[in-house]
Z-matrix of the N, CA and C atoms (Angstrom, degrees):
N
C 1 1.435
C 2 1.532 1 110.30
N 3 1.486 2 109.87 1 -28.53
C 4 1.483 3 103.33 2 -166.82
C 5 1.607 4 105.83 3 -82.00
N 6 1.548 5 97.23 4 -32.96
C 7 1.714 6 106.65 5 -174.04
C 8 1.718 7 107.58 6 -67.53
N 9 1.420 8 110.51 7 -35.59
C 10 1.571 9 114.01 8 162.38
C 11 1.484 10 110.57 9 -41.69
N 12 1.022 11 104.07 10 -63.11
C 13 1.789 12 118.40 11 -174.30
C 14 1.435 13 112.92 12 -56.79
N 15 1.383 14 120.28 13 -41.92
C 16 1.410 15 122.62 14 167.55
C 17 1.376 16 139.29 15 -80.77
N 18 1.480 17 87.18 16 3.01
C 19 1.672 18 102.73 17 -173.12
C 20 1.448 19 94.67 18 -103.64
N 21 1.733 20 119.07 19 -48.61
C 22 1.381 21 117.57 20 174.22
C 23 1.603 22 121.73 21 -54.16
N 24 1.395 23 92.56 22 -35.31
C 25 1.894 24 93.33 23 168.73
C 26 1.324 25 122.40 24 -83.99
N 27 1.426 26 130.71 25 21.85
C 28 1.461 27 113.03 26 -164.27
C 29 2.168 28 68.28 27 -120.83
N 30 1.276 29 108.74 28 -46.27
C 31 1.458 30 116.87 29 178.58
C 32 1.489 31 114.64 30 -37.20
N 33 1.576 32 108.03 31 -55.99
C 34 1.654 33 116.59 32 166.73
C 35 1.225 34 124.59 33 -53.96
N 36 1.720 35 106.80 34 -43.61
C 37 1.728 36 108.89 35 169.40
C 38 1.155 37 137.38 36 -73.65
N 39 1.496 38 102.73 37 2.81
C 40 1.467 39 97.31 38 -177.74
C 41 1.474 40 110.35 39 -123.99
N 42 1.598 41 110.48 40 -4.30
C 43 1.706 42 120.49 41 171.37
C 44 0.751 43 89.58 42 -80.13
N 45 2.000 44 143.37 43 -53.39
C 46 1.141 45 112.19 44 -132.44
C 47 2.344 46 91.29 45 -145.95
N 48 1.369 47 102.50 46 84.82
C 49 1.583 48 88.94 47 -159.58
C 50 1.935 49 119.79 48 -46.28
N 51 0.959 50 100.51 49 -38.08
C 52 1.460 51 122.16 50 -179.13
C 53 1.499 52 116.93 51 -44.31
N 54 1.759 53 125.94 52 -9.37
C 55 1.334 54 152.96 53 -144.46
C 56 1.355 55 101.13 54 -99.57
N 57 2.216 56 93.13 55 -49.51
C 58 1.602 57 104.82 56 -152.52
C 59 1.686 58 103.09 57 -86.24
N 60 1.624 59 106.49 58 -0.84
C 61 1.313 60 104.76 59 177.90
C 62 1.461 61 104.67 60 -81.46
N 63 1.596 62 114.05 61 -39.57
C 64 1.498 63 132.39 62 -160.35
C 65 1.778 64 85.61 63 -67.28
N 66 1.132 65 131.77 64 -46.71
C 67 1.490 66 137.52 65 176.96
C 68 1.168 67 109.80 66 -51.11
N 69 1.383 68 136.26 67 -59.29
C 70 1.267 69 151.33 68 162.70
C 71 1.553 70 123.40 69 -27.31
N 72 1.391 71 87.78 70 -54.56
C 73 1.731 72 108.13 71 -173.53
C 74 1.755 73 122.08 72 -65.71
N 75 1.643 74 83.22 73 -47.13
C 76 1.867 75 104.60 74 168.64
C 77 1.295 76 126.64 75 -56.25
N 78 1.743 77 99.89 76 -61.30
C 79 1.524 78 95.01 77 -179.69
C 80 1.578 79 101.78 78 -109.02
N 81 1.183 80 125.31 79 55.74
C 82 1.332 81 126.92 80 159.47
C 83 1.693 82 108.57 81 26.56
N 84 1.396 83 94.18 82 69.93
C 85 2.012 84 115.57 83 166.44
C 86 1.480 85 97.38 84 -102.70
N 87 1.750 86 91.33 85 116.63
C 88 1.403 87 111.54 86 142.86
C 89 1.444 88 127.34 87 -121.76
N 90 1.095 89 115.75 88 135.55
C 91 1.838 90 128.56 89 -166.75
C 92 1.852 91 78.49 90 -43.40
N 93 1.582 92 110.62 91 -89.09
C 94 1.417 93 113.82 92 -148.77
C 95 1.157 94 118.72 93 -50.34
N 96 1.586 95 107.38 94 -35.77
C 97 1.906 96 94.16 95 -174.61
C 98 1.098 97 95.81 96 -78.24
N 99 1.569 98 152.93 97 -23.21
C 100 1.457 99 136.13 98 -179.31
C 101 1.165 100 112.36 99 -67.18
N 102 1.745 101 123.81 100 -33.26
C 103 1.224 102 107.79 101 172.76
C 104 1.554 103 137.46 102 -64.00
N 105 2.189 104 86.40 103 -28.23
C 106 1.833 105 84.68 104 173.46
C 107 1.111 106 107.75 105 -106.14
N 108 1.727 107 136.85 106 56.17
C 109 1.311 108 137.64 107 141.92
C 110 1.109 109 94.98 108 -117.99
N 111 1.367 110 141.00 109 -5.83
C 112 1.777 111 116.27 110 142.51
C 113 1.217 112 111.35 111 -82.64
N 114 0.982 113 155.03 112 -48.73
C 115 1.423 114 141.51 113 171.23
C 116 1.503 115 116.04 114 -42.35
N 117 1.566 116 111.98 115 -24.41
C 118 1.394 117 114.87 116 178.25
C 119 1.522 118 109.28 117 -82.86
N 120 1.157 119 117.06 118 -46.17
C 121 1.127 120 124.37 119 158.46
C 122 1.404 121 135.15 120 -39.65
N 123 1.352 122 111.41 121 -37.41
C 124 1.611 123 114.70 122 173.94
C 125 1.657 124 100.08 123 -77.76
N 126 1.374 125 119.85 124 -52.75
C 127 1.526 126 127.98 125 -170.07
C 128 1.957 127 98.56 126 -46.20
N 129 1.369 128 102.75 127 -54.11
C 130 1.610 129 100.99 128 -176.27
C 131 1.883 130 109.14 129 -55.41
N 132 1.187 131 92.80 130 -47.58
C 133 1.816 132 97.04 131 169.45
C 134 1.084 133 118.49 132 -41.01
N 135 1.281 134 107.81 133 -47.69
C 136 1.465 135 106.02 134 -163.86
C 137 1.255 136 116.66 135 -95.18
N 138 1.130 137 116.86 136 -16.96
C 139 1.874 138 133.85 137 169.46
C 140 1.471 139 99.63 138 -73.00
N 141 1.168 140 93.94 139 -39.79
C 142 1.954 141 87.18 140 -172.93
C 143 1.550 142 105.50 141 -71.51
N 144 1.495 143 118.14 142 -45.49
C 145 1.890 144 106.51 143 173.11
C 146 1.103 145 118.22 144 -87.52
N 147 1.365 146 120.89 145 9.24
C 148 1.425 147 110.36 146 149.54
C 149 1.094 148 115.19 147 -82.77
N 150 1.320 149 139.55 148 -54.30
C 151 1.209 150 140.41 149 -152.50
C 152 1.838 151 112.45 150 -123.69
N 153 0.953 152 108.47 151 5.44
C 154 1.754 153 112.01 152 163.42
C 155 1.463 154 100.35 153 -116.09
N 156 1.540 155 102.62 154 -83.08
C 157 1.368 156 125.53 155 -159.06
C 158 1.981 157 107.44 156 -49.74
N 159 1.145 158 120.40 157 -33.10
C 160 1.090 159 141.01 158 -173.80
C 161 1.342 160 122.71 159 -53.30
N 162 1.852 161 91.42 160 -50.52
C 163 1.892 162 97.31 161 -175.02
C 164 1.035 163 92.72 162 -108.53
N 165 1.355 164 137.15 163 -1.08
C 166 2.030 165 129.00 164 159.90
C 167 1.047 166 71.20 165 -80.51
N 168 1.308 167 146.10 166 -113.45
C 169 1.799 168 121.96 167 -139.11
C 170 1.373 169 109.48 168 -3.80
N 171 1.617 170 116.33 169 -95.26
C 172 0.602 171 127.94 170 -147.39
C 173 1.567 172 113.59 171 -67.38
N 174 1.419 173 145.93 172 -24.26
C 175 1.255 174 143.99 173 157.88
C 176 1.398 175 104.68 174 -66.97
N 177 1.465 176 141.76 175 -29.58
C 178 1.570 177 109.30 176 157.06
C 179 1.329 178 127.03 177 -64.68
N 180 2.217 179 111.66 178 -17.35
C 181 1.395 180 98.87 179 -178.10
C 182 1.826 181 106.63 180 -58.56
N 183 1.097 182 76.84 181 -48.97
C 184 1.736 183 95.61 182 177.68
C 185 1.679 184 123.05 183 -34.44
N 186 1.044 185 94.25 184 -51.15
C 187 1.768 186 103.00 185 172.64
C 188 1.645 187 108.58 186 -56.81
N 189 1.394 188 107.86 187 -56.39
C 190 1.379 189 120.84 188 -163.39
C 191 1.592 190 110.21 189 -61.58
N 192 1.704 191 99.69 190 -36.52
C 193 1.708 192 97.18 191 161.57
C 194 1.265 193 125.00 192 -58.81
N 195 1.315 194 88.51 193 -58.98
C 196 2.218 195 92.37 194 177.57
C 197 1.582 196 111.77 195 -62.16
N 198 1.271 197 126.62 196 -9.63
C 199 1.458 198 132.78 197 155.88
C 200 1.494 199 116.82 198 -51.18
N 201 1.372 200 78.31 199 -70.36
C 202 2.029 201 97.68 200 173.46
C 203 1.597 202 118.59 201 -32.94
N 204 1.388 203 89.00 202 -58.55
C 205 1.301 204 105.66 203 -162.36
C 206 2.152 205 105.05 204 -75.15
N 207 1.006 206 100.50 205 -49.63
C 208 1.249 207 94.23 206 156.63
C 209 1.565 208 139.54 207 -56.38
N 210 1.308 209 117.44 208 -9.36
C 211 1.110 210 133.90 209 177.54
C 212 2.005 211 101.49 210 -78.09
N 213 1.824 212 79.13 211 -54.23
C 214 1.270 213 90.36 212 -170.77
C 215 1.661 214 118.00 213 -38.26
N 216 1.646 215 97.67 214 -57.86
C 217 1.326 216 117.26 215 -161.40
C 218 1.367 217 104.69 216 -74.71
N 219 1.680 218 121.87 217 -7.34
C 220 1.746 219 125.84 218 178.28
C 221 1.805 220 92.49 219 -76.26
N 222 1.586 221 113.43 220 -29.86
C 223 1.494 222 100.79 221 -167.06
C 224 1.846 223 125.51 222 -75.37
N 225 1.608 224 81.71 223 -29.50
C 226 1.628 225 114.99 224 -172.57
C 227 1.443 226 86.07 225 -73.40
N 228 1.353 227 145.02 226 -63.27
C 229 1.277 228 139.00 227 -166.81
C 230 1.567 229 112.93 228 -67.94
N 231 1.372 230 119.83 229 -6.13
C 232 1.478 231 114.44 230 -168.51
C 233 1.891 232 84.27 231 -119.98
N 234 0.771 233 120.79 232 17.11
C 235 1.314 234 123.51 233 178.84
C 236 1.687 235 108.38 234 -111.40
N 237 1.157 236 100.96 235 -37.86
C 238 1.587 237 120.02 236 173.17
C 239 1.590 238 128.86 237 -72.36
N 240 1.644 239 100.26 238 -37.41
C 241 1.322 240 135.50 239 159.57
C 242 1.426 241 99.97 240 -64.57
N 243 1.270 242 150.85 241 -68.02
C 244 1.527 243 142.85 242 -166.70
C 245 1.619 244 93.85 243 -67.11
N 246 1.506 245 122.17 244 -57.73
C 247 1.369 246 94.12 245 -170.39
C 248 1.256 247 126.12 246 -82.09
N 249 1.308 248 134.66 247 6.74
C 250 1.366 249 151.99 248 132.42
C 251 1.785 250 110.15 249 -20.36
N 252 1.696 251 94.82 250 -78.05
C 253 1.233 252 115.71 251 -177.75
C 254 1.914 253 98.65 252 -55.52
N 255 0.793 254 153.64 253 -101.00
C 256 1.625 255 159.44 254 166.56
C 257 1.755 256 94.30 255 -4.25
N 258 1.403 257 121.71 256 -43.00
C 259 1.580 258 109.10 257 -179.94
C 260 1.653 259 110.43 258 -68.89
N 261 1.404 260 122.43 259 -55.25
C 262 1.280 261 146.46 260 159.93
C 263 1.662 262 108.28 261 -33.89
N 264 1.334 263 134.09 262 -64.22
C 265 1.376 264 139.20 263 -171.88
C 266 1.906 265 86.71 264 -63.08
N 267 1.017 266 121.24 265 -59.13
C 268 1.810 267 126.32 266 -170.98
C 269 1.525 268 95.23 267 -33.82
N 270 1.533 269 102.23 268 -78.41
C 271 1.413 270 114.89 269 -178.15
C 272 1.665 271 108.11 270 -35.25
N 273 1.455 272 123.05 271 -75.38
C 274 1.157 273 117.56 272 171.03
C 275 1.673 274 134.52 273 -24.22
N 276 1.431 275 113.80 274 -47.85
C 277 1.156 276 131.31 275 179.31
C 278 1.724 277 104.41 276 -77.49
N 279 1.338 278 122.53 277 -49.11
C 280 1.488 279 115.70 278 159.87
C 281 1.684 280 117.06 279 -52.80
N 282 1.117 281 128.72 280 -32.82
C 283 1.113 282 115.27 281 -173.80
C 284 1.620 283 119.16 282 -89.35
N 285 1.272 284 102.54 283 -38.23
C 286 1.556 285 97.52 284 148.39
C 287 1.244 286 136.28 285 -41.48
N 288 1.186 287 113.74 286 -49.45
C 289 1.612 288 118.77 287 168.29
C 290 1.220 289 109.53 288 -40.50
N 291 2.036 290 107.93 289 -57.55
C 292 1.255 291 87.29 290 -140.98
C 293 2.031 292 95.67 291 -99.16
N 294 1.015 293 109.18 292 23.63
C 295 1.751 294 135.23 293 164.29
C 296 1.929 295 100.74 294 -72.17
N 297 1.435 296 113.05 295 -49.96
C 298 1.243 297 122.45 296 -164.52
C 299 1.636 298 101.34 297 -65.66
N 300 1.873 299 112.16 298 -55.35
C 301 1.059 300 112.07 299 -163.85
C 302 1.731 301 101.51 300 -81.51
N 303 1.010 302 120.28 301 3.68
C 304 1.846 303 112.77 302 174.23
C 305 1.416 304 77.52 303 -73.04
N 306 1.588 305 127.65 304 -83.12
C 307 1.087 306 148.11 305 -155.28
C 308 1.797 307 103.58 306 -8.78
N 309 1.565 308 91.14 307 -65.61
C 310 1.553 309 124.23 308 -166.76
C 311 1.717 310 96.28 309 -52.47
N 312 1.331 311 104.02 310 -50.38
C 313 1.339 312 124.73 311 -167.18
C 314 2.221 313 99.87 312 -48.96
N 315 1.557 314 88.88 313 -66.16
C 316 1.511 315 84.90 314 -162.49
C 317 1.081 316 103.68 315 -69.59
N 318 1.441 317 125.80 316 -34.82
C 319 2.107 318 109.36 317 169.56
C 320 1.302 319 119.55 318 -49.41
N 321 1.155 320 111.11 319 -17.88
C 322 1.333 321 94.45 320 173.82
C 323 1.108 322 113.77 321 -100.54
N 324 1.363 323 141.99 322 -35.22
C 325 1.262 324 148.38 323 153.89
C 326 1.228 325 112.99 324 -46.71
N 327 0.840 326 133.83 325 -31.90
C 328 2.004 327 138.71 326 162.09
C 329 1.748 328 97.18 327 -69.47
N 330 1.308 329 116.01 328 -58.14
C 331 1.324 330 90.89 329 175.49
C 332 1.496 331 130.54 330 -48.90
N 333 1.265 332 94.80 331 -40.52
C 334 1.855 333 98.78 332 -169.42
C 335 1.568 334 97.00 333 -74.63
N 336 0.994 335 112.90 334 -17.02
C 337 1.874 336 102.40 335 171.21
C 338 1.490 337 119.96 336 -80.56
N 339 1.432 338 86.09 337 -34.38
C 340 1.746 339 81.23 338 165.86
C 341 1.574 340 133.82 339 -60.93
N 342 1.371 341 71.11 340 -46.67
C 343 1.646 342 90.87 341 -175.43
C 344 1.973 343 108.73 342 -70.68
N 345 1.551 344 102.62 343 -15.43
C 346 1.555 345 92.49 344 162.32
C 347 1.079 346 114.63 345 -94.22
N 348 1.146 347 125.11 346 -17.97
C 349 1.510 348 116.76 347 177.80
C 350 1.443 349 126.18 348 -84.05
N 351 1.577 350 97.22 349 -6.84
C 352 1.601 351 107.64 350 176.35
C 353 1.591 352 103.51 351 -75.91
N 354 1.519 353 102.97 352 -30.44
C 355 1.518 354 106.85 353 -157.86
C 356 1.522 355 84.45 354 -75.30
N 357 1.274 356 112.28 355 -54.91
C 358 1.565 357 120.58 356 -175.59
C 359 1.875 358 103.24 357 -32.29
N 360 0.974 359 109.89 358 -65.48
C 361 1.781 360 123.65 359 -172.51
C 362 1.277 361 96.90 360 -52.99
N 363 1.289 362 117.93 361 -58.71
C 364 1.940 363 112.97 362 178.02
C 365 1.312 364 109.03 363 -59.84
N 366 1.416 365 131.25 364 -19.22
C 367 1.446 366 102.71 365 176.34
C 368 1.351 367 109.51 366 -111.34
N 369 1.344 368 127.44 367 5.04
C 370 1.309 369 113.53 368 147.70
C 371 1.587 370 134.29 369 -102.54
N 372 1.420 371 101.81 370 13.31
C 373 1.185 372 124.38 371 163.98
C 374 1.863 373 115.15 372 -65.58
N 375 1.603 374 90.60 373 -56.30
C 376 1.506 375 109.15 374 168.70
C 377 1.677 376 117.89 375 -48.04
N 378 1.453 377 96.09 376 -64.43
C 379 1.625 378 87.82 377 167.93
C 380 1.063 379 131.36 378 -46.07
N 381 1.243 380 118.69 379 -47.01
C 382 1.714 381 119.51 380 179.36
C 383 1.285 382 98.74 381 -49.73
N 384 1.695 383 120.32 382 -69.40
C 385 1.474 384 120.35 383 -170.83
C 386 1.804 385 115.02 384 -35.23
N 387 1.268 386 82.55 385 -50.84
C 388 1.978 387 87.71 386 176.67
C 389 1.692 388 113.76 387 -68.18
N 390 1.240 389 107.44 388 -21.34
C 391 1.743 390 90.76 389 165.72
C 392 1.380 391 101.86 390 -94.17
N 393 1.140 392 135.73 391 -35.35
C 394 1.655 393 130.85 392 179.89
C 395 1.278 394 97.79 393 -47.32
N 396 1.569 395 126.54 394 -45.57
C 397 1.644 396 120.82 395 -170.57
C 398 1.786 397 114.04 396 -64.12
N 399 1.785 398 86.50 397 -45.56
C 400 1.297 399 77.12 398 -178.13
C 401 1.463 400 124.55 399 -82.80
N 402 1.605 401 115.68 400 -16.21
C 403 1.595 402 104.45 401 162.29
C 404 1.406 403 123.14 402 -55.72
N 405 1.660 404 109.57 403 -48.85
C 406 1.429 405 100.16 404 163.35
C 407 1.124 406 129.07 405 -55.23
N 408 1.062 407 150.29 406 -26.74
C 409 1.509 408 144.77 407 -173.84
C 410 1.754 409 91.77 408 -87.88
N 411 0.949 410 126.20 409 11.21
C 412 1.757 411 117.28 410 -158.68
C 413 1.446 412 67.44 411 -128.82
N 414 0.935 413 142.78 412 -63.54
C 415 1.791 414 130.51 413 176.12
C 416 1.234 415 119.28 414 -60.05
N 417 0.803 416 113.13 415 -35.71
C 418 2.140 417 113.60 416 175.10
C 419 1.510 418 93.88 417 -73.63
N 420 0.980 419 124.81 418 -70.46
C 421 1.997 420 115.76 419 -176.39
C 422 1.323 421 110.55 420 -55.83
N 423 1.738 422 130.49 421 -16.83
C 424 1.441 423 107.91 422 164.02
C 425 1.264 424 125.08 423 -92.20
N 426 1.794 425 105.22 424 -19.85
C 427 1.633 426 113.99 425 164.11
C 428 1.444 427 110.39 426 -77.28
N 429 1.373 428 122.13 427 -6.83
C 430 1.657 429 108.82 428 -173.65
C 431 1.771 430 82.13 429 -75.52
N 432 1.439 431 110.07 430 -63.70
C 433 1.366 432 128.59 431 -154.58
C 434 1.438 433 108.50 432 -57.93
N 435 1.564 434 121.20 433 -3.84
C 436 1.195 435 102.30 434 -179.00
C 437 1.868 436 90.88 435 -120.72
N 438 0.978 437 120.22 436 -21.29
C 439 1.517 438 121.35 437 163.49
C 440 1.803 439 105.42 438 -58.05
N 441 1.292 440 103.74 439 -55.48
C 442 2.068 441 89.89 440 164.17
C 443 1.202 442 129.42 441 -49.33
N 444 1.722 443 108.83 442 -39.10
C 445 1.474 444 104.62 443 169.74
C 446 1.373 445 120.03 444 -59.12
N 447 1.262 446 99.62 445 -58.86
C 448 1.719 447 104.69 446 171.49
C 449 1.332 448 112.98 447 -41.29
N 450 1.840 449 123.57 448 -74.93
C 451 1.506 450 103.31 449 -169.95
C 452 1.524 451 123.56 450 -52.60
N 453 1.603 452 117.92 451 -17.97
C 454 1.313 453 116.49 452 -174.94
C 455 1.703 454 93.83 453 -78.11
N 456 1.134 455 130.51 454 -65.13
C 457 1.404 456 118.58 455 -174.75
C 458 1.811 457 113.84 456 -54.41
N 459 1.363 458 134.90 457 -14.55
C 460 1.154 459 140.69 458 169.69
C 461 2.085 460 106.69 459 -73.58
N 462 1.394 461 87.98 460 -53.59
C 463 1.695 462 101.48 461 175.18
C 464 1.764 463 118.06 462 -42.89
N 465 1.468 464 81.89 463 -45.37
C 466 1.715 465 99.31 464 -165.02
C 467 1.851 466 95.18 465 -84.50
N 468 1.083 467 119.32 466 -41.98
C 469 1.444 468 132.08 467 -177.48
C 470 1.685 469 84.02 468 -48.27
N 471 1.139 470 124.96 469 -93.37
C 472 1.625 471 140.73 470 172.96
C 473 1.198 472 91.16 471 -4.14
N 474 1.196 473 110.40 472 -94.05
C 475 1.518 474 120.39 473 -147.30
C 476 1.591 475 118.61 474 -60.34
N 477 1.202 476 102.29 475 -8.69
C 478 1.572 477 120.46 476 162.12
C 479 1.425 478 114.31 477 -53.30
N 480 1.526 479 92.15 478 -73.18
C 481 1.612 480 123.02 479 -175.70
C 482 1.748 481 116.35 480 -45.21
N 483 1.593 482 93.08 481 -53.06
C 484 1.552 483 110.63 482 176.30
C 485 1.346 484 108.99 483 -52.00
N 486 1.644 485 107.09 484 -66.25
C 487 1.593 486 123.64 485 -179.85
C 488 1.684 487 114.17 486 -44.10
N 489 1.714 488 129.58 487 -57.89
C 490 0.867 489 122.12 488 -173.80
C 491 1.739 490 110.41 489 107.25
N 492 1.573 491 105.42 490 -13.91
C 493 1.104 492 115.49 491 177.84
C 494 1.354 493 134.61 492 -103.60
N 495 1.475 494 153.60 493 137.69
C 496 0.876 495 133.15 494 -177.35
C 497 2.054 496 107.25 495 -81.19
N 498 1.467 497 95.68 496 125.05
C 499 1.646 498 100.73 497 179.36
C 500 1.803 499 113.27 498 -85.19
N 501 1.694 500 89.31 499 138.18
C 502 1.703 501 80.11 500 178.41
C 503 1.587 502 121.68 501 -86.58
N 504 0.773 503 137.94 502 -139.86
C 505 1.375 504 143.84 503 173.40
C 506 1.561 505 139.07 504 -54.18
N 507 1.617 506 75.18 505 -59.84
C 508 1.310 507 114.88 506 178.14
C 509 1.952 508 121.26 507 -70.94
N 510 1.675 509 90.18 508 -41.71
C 511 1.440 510 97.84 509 155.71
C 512 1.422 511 113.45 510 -68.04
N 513 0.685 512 122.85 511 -73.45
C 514 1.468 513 128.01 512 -176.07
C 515 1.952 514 122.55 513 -28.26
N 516 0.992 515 97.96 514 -35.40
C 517 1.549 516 131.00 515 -177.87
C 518 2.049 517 85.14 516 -72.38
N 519 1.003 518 91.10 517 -85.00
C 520 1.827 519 107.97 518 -179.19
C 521 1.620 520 106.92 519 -31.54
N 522 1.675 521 130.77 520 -65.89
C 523 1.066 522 146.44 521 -168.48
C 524 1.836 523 89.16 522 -67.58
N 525 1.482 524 134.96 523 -65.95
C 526 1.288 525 114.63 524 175.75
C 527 1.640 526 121.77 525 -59.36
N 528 0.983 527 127.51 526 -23.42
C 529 1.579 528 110.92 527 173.66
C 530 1.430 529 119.68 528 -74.02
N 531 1.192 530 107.68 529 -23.74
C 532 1.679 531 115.31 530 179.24
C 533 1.252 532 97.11 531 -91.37
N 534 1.422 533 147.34 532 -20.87
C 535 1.686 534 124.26 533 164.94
C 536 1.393 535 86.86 534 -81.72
N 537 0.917 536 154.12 535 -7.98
C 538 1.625 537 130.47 536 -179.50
C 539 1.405 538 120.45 537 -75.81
N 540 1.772 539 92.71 538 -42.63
C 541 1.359 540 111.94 539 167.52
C 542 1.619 541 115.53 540 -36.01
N 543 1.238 542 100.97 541 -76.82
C 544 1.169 543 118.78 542 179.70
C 545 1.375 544 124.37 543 -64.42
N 546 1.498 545 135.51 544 1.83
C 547 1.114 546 112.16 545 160.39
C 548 1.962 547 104.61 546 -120.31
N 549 0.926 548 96.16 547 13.47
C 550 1.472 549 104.61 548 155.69
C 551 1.224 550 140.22 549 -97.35
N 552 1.674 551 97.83 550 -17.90
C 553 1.616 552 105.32 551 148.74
C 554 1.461 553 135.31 552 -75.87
């Protein structure tokens, strides 16, 4: 646009000279001060990227690295994080298993204890019964045997009383074996 503008005015100034004064006059062109507000102009340029523009450069390069790099290290850590998570789920899934087969393990091992200790309980269940039998029968043969004594001394007592006589021993002996007889038949 500007080179348009300077090309149309160098065109006007030189068809028509009287123009470049009318140009002059309007927008107040002077050769020297235009030259040192471009020279001022470059000096501000160049002060400004040296000394502004320069180290903002360079502290956004700076940012944009530690950006990078943080990006980087968000990927590496979420990469570490999944296989974490996949190491962790493994573990999990192994330990379940091997949670299941204890599980498996002591039911059955609880069973077989039961089931020995049932056997265990039935066979000392049995024993008892077999000494209960044989205490009882060890009590019925000392109550039979002392219920014989008795009816023979009751028999013989009687048959005393009945008789009128005193019985000796020997009777007595005789008169209890024959009630024994007889009530054991």
């Amino acid at each position: 646009m500007i080179t348009l503008l300077a090309a149309t005015t160098a065109e006007a100034v030189t068809a028509n000279p009287g123009i470049a004064e009318t140009i002059q006059k309007t927008f107040g062109f002077h050769g020297p001060f235009f030259a040192a507000q471009v020279i001022n102009f470059f000096l501000v340029v160049f002060v400004l990227k040296k000394f502004a523009f320069g180290p903002i450069q360079v502290m956004l390069e700076q940012r944009r690295i530690r950006i990078a790099e943080g990006e980087e290290k968000l990927k590496r850590i979420e990469k570490q994080l999944a296989e974490s998570e996949e190491t962790t789920a493994a573990a999990i899934a192994k330990a379940n298993e091997d949670a299941i087969r204890l599980i498996n393990e002591a039911k059955e091992g609880a069973h077989a204890f039961s089931e020995q200790k049932a056997q265990e309980a039935i066979a000392q269940a049995q024993q008892i019964l077999a000494k209960a039998e044989a205490a009882a029968k060890a009590d019925r043969e000392r109550l039979s045997s002392e219920l014989k004594r008795e009816f023979g001394r009751l028999v013989a007592s009687t048959t005393a009383q009945v008789t009128g006589k005193v019985l000796t021993a020997d009777d007595q002996k005789r008169i209890n074996e024959d009630a024994l007889v007889k009530v054991e038949a």
